[in-house]
Biopython code that builds the backbone (N, CA, C, O; Angstrom):
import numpy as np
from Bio.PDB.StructureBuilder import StructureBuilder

atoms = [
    (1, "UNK", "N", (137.851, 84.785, 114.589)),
    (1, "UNK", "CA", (136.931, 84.791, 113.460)),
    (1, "UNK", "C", (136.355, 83.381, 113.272)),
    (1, "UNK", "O", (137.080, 82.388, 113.324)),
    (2, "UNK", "N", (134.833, 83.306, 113.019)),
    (2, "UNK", "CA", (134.429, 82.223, 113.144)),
    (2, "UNK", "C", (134.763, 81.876, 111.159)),
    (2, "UNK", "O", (134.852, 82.607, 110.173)),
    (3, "UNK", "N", (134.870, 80.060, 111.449)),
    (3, "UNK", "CA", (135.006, 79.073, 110.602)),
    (3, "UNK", "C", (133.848, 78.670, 109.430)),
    (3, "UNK", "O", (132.822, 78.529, 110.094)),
    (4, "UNK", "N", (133.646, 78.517, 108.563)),
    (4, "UNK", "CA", (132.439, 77.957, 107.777)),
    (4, "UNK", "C", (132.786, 77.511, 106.802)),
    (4, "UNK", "O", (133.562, 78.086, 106.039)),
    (5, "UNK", "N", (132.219, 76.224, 106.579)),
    (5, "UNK", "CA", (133.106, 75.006, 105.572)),
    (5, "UNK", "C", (131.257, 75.153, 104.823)),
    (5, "UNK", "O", (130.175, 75.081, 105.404)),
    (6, "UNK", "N", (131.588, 75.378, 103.342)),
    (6, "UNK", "CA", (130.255, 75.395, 102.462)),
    (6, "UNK", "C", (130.916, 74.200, 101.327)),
    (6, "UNK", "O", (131.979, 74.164, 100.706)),
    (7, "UNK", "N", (129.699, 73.241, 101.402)),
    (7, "UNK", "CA", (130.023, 72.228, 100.648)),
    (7, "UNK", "C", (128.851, 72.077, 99.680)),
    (7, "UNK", "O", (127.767, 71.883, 100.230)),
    (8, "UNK", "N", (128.856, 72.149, 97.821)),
    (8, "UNK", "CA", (127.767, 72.104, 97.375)),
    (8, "UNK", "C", (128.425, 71.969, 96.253)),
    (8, "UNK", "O", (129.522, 72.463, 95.994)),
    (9, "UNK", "N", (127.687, 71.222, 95.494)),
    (9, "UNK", "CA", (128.370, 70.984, 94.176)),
    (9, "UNK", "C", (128.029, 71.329, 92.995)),
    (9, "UNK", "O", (128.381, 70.710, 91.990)),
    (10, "UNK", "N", (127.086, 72.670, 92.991)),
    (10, "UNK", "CA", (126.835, 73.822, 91.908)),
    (10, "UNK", "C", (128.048, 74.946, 92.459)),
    (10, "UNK", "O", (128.154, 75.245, 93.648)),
    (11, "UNK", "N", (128.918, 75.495, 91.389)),
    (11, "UNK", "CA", (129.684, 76.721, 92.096)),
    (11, "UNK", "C", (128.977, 77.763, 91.495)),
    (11, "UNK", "O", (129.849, 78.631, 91.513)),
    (12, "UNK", "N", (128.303, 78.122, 91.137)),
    (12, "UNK", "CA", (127.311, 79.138, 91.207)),
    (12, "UNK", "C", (127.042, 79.804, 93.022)),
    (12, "UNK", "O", (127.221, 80.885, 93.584)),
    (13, "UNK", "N", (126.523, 78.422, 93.427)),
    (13, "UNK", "CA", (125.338, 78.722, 94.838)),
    (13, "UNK", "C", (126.702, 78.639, 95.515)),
    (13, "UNK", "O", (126.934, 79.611, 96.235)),
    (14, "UNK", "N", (127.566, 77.804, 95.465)),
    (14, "UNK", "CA", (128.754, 77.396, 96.332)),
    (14, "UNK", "C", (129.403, 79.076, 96.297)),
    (14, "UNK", "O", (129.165, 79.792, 97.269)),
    (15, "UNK", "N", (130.163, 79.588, 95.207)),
    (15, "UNK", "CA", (130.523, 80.864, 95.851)),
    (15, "UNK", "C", (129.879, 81.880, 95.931)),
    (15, "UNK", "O", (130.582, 82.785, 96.379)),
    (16, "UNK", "N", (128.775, 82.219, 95.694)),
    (16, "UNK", "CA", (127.564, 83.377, 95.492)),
    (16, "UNK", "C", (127.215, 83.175, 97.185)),
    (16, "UNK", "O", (126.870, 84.158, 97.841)),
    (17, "UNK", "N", (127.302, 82.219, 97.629)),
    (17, "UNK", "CA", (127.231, 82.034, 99.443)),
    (17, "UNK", "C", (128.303, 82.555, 100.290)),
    (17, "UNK", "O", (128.142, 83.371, 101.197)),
    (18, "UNK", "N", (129.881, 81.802, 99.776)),
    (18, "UNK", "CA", (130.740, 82.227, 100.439)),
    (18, "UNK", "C", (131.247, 83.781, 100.245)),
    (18, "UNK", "O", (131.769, 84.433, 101.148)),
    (19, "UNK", "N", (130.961, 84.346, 98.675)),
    (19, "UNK", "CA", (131.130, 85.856, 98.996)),
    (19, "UNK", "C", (130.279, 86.319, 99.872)),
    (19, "UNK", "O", (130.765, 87.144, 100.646)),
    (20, "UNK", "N", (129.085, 86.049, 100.024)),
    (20, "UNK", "CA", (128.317, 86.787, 100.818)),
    (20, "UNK", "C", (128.627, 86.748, 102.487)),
    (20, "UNK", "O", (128.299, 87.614, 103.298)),
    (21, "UNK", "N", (129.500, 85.238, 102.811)),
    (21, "UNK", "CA", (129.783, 85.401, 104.284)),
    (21, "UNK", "C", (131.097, 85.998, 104.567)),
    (21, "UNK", "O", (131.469, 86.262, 105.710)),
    (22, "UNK", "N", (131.945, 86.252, 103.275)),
    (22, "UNK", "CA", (132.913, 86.988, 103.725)),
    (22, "UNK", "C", (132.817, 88.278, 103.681)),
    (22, "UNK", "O", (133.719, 89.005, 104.098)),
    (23, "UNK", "N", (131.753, 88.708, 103.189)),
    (23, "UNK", "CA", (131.732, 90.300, 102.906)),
    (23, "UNK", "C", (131.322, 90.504, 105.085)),
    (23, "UNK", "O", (131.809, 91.375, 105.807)),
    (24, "UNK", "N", (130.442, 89.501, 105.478)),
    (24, "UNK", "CA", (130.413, 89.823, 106.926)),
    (24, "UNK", "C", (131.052, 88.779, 107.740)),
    (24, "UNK", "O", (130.330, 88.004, 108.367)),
    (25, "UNK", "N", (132.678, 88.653, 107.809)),
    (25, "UNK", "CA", (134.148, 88.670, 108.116)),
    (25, "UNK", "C", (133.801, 87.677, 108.596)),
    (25, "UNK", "O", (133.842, 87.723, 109.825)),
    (26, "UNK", "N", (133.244, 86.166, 107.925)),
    (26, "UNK", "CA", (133.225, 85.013, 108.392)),
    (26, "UNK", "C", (134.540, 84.457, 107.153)),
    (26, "UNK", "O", (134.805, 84.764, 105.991)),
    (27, "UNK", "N", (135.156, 83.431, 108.245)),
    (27, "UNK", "CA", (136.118, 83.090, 107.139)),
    (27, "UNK", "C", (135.689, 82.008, 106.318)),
    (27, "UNK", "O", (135.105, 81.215, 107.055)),
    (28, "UNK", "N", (135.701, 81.551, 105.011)),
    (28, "UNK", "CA", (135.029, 80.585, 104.626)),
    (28, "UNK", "C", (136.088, 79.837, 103.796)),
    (28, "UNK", "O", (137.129, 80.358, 103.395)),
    (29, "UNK", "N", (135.643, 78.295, 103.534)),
    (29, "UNK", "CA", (136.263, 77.274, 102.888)),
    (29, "UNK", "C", (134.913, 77.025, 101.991)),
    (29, "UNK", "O", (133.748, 77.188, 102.353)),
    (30, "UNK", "N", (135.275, 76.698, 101.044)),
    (30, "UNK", "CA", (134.221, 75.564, 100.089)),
    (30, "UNK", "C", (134.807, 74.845, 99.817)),
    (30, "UNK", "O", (136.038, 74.838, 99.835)),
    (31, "UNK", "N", (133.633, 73.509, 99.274)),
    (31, "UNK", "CA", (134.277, 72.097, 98.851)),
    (31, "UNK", "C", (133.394, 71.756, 97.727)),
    (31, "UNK", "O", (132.218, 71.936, 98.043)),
    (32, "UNK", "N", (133.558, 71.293, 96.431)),
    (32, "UNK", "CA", (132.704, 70.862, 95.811)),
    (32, "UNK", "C", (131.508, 69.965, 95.385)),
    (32, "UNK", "O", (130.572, 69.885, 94.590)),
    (33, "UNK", "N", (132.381, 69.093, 96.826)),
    (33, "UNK", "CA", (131.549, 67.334, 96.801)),
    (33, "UNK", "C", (131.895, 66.725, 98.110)),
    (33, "UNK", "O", (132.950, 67.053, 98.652)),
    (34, "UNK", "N", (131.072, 65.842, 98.678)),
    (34, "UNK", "CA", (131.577, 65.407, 99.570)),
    (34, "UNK", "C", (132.906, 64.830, 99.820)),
    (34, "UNK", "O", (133.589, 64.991, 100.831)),
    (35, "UNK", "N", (133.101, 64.352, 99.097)),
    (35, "UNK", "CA", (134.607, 63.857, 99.418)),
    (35, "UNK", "C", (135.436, 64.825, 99.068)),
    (35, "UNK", "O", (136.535, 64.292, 98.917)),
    (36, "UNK", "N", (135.508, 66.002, 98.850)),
    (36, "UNK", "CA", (136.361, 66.787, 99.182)),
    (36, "UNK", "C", (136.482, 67.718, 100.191)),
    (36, "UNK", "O", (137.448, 68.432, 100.462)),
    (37, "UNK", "N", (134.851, 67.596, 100.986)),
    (37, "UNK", "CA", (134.753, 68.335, 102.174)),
    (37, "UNK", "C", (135.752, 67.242, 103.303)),
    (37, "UNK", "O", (136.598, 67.718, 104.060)),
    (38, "UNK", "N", (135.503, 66.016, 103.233)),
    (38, "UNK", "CA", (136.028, 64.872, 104.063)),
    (38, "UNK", "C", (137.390, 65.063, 103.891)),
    (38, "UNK", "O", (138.045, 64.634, 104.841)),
    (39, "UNK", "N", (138.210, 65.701, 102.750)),
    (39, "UNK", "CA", (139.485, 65.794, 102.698)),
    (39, "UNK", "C", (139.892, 67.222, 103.408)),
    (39, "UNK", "O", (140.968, 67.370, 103.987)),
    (40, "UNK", "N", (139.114, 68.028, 103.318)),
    (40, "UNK", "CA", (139.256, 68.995, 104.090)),
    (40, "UNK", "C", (138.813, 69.007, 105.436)),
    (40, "UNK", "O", (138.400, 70.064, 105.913)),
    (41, "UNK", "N", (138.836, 68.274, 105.910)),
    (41, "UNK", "CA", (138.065, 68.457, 107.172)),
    (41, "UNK", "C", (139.363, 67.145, 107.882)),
    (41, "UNK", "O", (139.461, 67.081, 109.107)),
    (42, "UNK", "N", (140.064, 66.404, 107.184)),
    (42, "UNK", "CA", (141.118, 66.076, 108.001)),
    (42, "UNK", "C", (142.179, 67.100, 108.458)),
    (42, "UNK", "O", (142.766, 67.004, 109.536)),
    (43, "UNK", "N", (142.332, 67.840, 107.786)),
    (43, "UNK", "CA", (143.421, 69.235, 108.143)),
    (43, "UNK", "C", (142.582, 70.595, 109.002)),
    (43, "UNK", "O", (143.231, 71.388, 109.684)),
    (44, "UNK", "N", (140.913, 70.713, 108.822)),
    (44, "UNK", "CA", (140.348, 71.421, 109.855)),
    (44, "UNK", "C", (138.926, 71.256, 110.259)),
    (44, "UNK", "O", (138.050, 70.748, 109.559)),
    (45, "UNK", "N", (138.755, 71.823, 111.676)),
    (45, "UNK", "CA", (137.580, 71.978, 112.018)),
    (45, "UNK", "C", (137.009, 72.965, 112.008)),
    (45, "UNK", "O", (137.330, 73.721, 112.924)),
    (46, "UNK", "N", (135.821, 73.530, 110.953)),
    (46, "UNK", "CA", (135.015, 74.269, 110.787)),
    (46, "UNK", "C", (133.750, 74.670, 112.166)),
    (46, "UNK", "O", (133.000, 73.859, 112.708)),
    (47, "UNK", "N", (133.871, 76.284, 112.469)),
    (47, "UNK", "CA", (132.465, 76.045, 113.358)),
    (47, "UNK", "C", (131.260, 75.404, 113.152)),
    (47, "UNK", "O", (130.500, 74.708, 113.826)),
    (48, "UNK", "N", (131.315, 75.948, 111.742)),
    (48, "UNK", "CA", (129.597, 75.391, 111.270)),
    (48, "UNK", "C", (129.869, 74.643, 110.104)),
    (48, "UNK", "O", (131.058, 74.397, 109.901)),
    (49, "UNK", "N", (128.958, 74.183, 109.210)),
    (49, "UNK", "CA", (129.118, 73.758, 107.977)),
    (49, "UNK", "C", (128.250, 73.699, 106.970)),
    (49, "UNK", "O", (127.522, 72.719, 107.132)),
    (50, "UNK", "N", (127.942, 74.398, 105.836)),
    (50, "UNK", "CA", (126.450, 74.013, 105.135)),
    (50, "UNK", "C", (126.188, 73.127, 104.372)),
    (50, "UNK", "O", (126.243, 73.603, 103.238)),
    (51, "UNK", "N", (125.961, 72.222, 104.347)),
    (51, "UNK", "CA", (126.524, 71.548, 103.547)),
    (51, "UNK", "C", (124.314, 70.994, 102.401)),
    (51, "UNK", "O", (123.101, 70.947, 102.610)),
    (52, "UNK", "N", (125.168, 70.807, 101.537)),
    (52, "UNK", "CA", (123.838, 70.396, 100.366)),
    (52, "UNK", "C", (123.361, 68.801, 100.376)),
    (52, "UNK", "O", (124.217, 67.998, 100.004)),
    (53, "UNK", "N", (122.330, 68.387, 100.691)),
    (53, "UNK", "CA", (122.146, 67.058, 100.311)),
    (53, "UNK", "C", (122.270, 66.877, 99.525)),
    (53, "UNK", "O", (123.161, 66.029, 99.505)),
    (54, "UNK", "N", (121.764, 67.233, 97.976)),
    (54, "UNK", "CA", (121.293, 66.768, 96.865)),
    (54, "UNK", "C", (122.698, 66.951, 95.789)),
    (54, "UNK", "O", (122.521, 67.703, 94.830)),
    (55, "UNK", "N", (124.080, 66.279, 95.932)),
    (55, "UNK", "CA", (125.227, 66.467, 95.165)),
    (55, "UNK", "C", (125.492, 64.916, 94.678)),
    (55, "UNK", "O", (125.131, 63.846, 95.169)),
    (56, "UNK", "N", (126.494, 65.326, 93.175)),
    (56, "UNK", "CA", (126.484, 63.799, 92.632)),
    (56, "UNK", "C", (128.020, 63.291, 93.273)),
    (56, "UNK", "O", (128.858, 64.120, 93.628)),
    (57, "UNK", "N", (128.246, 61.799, 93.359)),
    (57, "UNK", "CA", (129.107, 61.477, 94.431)),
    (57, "UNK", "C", (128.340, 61.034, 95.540)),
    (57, "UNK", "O", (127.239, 60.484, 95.530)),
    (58, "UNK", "N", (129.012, 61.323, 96.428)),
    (58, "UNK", "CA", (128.252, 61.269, 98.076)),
    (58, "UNK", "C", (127.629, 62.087, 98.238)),
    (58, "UNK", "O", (128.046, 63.152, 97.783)),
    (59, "UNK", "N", (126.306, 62.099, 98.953)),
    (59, "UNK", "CA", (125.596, 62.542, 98.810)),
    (59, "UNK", "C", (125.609, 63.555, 100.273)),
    (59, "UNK", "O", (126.387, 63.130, 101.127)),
    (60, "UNK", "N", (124.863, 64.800, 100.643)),
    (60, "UNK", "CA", (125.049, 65.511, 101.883)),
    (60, "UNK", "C", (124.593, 64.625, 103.023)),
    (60, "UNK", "O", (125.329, 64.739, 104.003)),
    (61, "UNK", "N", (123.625, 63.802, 103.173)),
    (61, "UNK", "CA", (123.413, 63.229, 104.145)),
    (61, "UNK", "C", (124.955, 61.923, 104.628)),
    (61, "UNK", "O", (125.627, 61.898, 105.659)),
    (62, "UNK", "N", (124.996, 61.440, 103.962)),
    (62, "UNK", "CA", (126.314, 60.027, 103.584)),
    (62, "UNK", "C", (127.360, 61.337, 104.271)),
    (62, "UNK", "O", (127.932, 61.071, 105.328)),
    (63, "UNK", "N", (127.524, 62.378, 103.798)),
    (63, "UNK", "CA", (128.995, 63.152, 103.976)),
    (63, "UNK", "C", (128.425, 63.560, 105.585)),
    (63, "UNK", "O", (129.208, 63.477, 106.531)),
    (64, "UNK", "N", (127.425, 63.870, 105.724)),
    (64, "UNK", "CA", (127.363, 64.237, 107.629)),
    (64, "UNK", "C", (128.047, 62.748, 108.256)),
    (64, "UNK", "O", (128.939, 62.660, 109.099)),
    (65, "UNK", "N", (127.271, 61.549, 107.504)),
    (65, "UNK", "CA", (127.338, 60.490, 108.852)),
    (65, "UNK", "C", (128.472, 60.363, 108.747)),
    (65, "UNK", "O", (128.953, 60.058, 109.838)),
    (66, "UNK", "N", (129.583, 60.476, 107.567)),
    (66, "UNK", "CA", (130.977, 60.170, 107.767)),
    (66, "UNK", "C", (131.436, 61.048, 108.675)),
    (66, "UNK", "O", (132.022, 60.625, 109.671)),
    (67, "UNK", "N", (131.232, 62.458, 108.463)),
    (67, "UNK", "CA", (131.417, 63.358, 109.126)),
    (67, "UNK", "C", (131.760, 63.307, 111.132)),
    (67, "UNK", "O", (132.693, 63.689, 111.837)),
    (68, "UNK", "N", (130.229, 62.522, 111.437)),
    (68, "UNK", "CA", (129.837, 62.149, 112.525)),
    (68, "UNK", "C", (130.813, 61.200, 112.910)),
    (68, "UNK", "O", (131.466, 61.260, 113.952)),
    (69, "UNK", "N", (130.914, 60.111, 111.833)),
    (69, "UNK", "CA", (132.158, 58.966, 112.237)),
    (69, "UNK", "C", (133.044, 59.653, 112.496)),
    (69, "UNK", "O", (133.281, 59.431, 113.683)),
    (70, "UNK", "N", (133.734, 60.398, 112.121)),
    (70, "UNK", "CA", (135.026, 60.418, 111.940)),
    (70, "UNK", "C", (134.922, 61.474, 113.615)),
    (70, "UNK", "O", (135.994, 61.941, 114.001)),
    (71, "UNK", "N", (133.538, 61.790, 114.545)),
    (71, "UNK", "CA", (133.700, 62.121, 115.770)),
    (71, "UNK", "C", (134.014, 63.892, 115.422)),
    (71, "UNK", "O", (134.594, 64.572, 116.268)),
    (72, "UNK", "N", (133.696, 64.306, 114.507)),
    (72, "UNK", "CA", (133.781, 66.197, 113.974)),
    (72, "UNK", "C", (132.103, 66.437, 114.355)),
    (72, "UNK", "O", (131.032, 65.973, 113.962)),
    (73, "UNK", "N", (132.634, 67.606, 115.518)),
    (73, "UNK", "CA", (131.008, 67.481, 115.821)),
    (73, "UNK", "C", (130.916, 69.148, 115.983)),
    (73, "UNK", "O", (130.707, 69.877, 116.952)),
    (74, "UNK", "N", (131.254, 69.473, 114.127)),
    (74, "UNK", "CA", (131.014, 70.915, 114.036)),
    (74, "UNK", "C", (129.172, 71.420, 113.859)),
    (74, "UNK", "O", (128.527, 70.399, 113.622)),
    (75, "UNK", "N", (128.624, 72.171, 113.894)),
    (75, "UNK", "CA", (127.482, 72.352, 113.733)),
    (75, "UNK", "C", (127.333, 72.249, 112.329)),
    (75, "UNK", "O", (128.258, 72.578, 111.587)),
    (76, "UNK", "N", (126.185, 71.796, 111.868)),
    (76, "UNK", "CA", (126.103, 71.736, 110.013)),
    (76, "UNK", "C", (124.427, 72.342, 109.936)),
    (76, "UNK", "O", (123.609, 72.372, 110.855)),
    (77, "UNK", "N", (124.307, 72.664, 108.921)),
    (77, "UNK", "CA", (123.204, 73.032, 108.359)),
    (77, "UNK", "C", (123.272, 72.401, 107.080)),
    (77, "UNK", "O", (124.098, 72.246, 106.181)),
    (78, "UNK", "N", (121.756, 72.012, 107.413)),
    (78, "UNK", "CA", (121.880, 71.189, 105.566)),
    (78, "UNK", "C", (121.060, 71.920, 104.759)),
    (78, "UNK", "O", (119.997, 72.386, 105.170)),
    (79, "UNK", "N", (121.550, 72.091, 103.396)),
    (79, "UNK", "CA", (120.835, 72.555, 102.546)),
    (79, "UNK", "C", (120.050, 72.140, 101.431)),
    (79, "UNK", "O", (120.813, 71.588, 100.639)),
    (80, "UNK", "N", (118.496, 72.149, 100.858)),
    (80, "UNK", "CA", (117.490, 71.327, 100.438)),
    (80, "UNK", "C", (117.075, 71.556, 99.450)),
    (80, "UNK", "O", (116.435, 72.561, 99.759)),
    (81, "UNK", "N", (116.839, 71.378, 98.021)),
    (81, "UNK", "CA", (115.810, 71.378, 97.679)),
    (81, "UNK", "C", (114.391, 71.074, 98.028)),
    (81, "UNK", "O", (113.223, 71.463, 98.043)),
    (82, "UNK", "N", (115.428, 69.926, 98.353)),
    (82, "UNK", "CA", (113.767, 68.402, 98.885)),
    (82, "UNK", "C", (112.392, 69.351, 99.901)),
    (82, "UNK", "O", (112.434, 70.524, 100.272)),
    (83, "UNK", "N", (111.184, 68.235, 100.143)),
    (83, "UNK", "CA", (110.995, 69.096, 101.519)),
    (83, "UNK", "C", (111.517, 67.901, 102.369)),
    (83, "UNK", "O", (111.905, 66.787, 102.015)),
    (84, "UNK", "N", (111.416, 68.436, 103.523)),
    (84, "UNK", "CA", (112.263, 67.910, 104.787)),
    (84, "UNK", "C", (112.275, 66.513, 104.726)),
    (84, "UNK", "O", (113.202, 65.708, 104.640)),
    (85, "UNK", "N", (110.225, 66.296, 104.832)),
    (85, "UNK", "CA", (109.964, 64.225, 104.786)),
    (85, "UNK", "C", (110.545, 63.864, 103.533)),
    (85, "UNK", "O", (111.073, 62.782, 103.792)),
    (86, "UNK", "N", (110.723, 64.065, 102.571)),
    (86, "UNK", "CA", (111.211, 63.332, 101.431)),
    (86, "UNK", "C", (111.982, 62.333, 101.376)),
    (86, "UNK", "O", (113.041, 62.959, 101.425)),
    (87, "UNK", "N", (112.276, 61.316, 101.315)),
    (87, "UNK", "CA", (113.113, 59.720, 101.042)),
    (87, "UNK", "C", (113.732, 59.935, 102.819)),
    (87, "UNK", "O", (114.832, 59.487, 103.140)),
    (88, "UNK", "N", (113.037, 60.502, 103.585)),
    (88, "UNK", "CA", (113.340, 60.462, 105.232)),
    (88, "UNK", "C", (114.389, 61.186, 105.277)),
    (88, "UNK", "O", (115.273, 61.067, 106.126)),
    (89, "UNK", "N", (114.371, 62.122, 104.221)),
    (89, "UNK", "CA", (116.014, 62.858, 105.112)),
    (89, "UNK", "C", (116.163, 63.263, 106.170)),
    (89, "UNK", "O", (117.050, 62.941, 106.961)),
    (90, "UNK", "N", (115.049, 64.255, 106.365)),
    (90, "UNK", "CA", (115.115, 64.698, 107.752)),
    (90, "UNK", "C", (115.245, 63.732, 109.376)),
    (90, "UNK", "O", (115.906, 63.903, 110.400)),
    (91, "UNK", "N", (114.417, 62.875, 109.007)),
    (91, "UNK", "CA", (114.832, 61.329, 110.129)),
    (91, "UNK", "C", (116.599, 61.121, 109.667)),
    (91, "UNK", "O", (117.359, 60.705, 110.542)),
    (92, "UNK", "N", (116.973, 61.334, 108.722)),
    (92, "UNK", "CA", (118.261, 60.969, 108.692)),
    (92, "UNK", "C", (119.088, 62.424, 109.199)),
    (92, "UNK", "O", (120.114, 62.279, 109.863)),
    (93, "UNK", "N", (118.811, 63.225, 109.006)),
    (93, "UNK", "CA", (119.372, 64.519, 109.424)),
    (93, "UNK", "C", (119.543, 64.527, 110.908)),
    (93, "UNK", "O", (120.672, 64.772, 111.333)),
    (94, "UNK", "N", (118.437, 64.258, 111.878)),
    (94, "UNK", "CA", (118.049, 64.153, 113.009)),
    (94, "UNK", "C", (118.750, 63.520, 114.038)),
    (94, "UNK", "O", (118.974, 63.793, 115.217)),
    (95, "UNK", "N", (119.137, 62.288, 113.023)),
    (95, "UNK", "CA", (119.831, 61.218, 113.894)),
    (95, "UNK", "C", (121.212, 61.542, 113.923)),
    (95, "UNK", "O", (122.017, 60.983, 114.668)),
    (96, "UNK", "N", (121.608, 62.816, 112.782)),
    (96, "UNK", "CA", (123.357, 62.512, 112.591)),
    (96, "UNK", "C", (123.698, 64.018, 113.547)),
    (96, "UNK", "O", (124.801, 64.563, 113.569)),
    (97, "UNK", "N", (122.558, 64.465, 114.243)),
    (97, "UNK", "CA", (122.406, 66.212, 114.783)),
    (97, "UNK", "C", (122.748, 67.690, 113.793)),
    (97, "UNK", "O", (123.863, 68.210, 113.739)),
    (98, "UNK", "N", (121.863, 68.055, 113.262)),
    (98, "UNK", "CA", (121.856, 68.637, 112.648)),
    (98, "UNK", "C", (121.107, 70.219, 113.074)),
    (98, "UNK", "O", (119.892, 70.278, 113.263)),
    (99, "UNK", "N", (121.728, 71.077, 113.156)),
    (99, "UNK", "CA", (121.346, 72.544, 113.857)),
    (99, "UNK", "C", (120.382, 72.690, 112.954)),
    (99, "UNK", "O", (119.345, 72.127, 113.303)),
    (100, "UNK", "N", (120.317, 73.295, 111.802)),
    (100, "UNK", "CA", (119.132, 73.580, 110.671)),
    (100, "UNK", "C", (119.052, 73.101, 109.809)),
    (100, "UNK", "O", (119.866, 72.201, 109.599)),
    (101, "UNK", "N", (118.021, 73.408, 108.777)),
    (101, "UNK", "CA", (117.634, 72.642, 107.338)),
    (101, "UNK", "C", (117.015, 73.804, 106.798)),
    (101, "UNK", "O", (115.944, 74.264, 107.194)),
    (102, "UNK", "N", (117.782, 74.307, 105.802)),
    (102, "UNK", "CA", (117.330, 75.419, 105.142)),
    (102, "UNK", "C", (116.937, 74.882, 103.236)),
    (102, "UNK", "O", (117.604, 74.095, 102.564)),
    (103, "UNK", "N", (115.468, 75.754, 102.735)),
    (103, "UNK", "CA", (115.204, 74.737, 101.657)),
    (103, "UNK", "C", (116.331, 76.172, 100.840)),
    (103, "UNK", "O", (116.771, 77.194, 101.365)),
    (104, "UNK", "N", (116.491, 75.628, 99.352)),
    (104, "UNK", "CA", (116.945, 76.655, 98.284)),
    (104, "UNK", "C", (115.398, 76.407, 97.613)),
    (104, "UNK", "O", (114.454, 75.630, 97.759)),
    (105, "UNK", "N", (115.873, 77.926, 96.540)),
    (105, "UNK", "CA", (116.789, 78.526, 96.810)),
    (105, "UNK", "C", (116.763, 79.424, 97.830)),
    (105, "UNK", "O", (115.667, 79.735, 98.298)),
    (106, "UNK", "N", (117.861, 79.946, 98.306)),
    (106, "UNK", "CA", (118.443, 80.090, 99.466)),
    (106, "UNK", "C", (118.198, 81.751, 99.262)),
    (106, "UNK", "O", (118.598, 82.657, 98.531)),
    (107, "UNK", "N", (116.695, 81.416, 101.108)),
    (107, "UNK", "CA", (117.308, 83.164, 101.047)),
    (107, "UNK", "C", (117.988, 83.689, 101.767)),
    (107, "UNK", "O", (118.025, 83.534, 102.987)),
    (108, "UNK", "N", (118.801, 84.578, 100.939)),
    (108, "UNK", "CA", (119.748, 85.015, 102.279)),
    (108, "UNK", "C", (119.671, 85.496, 103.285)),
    (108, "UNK", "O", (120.440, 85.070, 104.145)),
    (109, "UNK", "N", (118.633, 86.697, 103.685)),
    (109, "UNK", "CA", (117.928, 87.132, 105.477)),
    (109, "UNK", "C", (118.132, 85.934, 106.010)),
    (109, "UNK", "O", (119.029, 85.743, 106.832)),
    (110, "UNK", "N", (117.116, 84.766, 105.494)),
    (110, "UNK", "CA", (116.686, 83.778, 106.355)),
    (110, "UNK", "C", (118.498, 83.254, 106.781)),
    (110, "UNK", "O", (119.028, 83.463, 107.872)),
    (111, "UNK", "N", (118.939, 82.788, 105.981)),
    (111, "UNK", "CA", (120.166, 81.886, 105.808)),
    (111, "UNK", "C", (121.253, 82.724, 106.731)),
    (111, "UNK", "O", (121.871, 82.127, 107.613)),
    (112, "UNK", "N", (121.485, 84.314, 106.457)),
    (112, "UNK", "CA", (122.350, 84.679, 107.530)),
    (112, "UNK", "C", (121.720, 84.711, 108.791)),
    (112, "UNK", "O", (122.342, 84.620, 109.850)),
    (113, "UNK", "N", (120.427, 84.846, 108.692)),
    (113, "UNK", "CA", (119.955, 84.572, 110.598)),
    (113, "UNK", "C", (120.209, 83.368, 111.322)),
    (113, "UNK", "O", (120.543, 83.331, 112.507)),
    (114, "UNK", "N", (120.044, 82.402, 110.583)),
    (114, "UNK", "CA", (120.737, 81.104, 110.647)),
    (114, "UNK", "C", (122.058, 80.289, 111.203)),
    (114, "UNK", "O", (122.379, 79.327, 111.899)),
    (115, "UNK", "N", (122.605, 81.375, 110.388)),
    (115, "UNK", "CA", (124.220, 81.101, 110.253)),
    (115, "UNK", "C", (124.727, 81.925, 111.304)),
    (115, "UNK", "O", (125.600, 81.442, 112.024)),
    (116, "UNK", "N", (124.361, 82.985, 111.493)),
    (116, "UNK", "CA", (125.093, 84.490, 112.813)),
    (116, "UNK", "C", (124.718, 83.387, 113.899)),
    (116, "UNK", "O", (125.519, 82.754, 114.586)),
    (117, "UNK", "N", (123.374, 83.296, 113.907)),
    (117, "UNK", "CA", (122.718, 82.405, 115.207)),
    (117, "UNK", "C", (123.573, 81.171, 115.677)),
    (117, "UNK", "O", (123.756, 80.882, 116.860)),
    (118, "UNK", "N", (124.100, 80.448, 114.545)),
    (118, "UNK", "CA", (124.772, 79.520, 115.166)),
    (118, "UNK", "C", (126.283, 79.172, 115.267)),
    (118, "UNK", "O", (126.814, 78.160, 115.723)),
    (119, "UNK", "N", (126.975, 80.576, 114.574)),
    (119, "UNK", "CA", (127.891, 80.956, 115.282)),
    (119, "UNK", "C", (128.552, 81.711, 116.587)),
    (119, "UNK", "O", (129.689, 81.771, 117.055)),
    (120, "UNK", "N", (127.236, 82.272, 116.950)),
    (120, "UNK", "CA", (127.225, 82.802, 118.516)),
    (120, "UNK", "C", (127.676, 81.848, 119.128)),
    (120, "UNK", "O", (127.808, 81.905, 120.350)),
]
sb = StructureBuilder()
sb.init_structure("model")
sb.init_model(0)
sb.init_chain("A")
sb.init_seg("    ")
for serial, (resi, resn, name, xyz) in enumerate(atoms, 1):
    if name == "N":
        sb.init_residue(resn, " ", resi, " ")
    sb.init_atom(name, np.array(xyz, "f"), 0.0, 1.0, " ", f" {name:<3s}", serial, name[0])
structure = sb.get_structure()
């Protein structure tokens, strides 16, 4: 069973996501903030990961490059309000490898085509 670490720091969107990937038998973790995805992610490696730029704390981009440091080179999808060029995220997304960039709110067709796709 594939892995999916959802990191976002509204729990509204945070579990209204993960019920929806467990109802199709993905196993899921959430984290509220970056630094609690970073604490979880010393004990596992997730296939994929969605993780939100726009959280207070560390921010989603800051939590990939640690991510990247720390040599975890699970697939992530980031998730946006923003659009992509905005304060260069996407140049920052780019550089840390990033499978997709999906904006919210989040639709779900789009988001599970996404997500199936890059758990194949």
């Amino acid at each position: 069973m594939a892995n999916l670490l959802i990191v976002d720091d509204e729990n509204d969107v945070r579990e209204f996501a993960a019920n929806f990937f467990r109802r199709r038998k993905i196993n899921v973790t959430t984290a509220a903030s970056g630094e609690d995805a970073l604490l979880l992610l010393e004990k596992m490696v997730p296939d994929l990961i969605l993780l939100d730029i726009k959280m207070t704390g560390i921010d989603g981009i800051e939590t990939l490059r640690r991510i990247r440091q720390k040599g975890i080179a699970s697939k992530v999808i980031m998730v946006t309000g923003k659009k992509p060029d905005e304060e260069g995220s996407l140049e920052k997304c780019k550089e840390y490898t990033v499978s997709a960039y999906v904006h919210k709110p989040l639709e779900l067709d789009e988001l599970e085509s996404i997500v199936v796709n890059e758990l194949k």
